[in-house]
N, C-alpha and C positions, 0 to 999 in steps of 0.2 A: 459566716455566711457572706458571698459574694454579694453586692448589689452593684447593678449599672446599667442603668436607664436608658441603654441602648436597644439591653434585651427585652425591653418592656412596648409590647405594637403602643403607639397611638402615645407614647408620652415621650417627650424631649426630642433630640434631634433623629434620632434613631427609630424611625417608625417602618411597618411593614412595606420594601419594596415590590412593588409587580414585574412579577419575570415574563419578558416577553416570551412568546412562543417563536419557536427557532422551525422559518422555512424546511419543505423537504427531509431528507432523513443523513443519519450522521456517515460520514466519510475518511477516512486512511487516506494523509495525503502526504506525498514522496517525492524524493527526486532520484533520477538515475545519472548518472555520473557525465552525461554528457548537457545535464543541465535540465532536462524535460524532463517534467513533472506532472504525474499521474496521482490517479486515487481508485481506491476500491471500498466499496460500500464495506460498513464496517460489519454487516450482519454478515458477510463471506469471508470473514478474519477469520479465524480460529485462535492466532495468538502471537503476537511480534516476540521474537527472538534474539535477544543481542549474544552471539557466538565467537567464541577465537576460532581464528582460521586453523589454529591445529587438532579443533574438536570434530572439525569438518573431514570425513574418512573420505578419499577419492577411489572411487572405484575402477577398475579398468574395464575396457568393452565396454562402454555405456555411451552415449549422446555427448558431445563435448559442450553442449549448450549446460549440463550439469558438474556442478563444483563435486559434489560428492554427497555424503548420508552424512544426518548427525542422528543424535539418539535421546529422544525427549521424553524423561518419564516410560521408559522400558520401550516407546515407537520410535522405529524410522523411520526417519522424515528425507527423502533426497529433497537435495537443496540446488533451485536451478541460478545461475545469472541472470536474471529476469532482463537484463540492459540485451546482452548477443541475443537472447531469445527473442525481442522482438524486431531483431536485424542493429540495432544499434552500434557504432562503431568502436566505441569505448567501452572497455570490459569493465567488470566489479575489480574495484582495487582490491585484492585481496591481501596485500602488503598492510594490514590495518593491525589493530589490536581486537578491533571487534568489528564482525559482518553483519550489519542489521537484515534480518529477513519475516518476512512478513510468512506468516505460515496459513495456507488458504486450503479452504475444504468441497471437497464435488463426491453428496454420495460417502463411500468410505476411504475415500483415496484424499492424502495429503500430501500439498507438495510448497516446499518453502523456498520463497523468492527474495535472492539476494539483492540489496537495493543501495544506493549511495547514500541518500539521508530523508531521514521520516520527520516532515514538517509536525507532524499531529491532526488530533481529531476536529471536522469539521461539519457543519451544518451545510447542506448543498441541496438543491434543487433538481433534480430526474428532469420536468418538466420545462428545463430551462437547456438541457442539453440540446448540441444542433450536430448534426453528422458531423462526421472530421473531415477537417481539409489538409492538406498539404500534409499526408501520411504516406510512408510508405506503402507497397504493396505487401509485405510482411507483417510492418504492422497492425494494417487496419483487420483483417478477421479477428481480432483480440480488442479491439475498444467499442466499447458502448455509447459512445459518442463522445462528446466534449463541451468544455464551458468557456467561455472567452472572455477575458478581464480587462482591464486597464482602458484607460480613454481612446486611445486609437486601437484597441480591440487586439492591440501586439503582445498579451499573455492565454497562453491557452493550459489549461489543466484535462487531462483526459481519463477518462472513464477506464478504466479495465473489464473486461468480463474474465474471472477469473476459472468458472466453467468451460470455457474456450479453451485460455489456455491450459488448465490439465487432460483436455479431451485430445490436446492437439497429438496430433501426427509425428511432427517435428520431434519430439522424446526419443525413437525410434534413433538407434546406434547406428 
């Protein structure tokens, strides 16, 4: 039998910790390859993907904003550059060994977004969000607002609506 007094509440140094309660609800947070870094609620994940770029099938006639389909558990998934789709001037390196994409759901439609690098999951605030500023005209119908950090207020994390983007227009070849 084990014994260690740590697992034991209320005796030696090891007593029950109180977990604080964590603001707002949990969030996907990312960077696109030109440095800006977004997030999407994580109840609109359906499921991160790390893919080689040679799993990724490119299709012809299609929107060039899309890498190609890959194939997850018997679905296809197209898989767009989420960076040119929201006008960004730096494309998904696709020169990698693995394409992080973020795979997001509207209804029965799945579409996977390739992304530069996924910081991880974090606790954020909705009610703390302020409209965006300094966006493009491209980008803003796609973000749900923004969070502004650091002491001179010079980092911004933005919100995606990822309903937007699968609804959009823009897919269209």
């Amino acid at each position: 039998m084990v014994y260690n007094e740590d697992f034991l509440p209320g005796q030696g140094i090891g007593g029950i910790q109180e977990l604080e309660n964590p603001e707002g609800e949990q969030h996907l947070r990312f960077y696109l390859p030109s440095g800006n870094e977004f997030a999407l609620l994580a109840t609109d994940i359906r499921e991160v993907i790390y893919q080689s770029p040679e799993g990724i099938t490119a299709i012809p006639n299609v929107s060039p904003l899309l890498l190609g389909a890959i194939n997850v558990r018997g679905r296809v998934i197209w898989v767009a550059d989420l960076a040119q789709f929201l006008g960004e001037q730096i494309p998904i390196n696709t020169d990698q060994t693995e394409i992080k994409i973020i795979a997001v759901e509207d209804q029965e439609t799945i579409l996977g977004l390739a992304v530069d690098k996924i910081v991880g999951m974090e606790w954020l605030d909705e009610k703390k969000l302020r409209m965006p500023t300094d966006v493009t005209d491209g980008m803003a119908p796609f973000l749900r607002g923004e969070w502004v950090f650091g002491e001179k207020g010079e980092h911004f994390l933005r919100l995606l609506d990822q309903e937007a983007i699968i609804r959009s227009a823009r897919w269209a070849a």
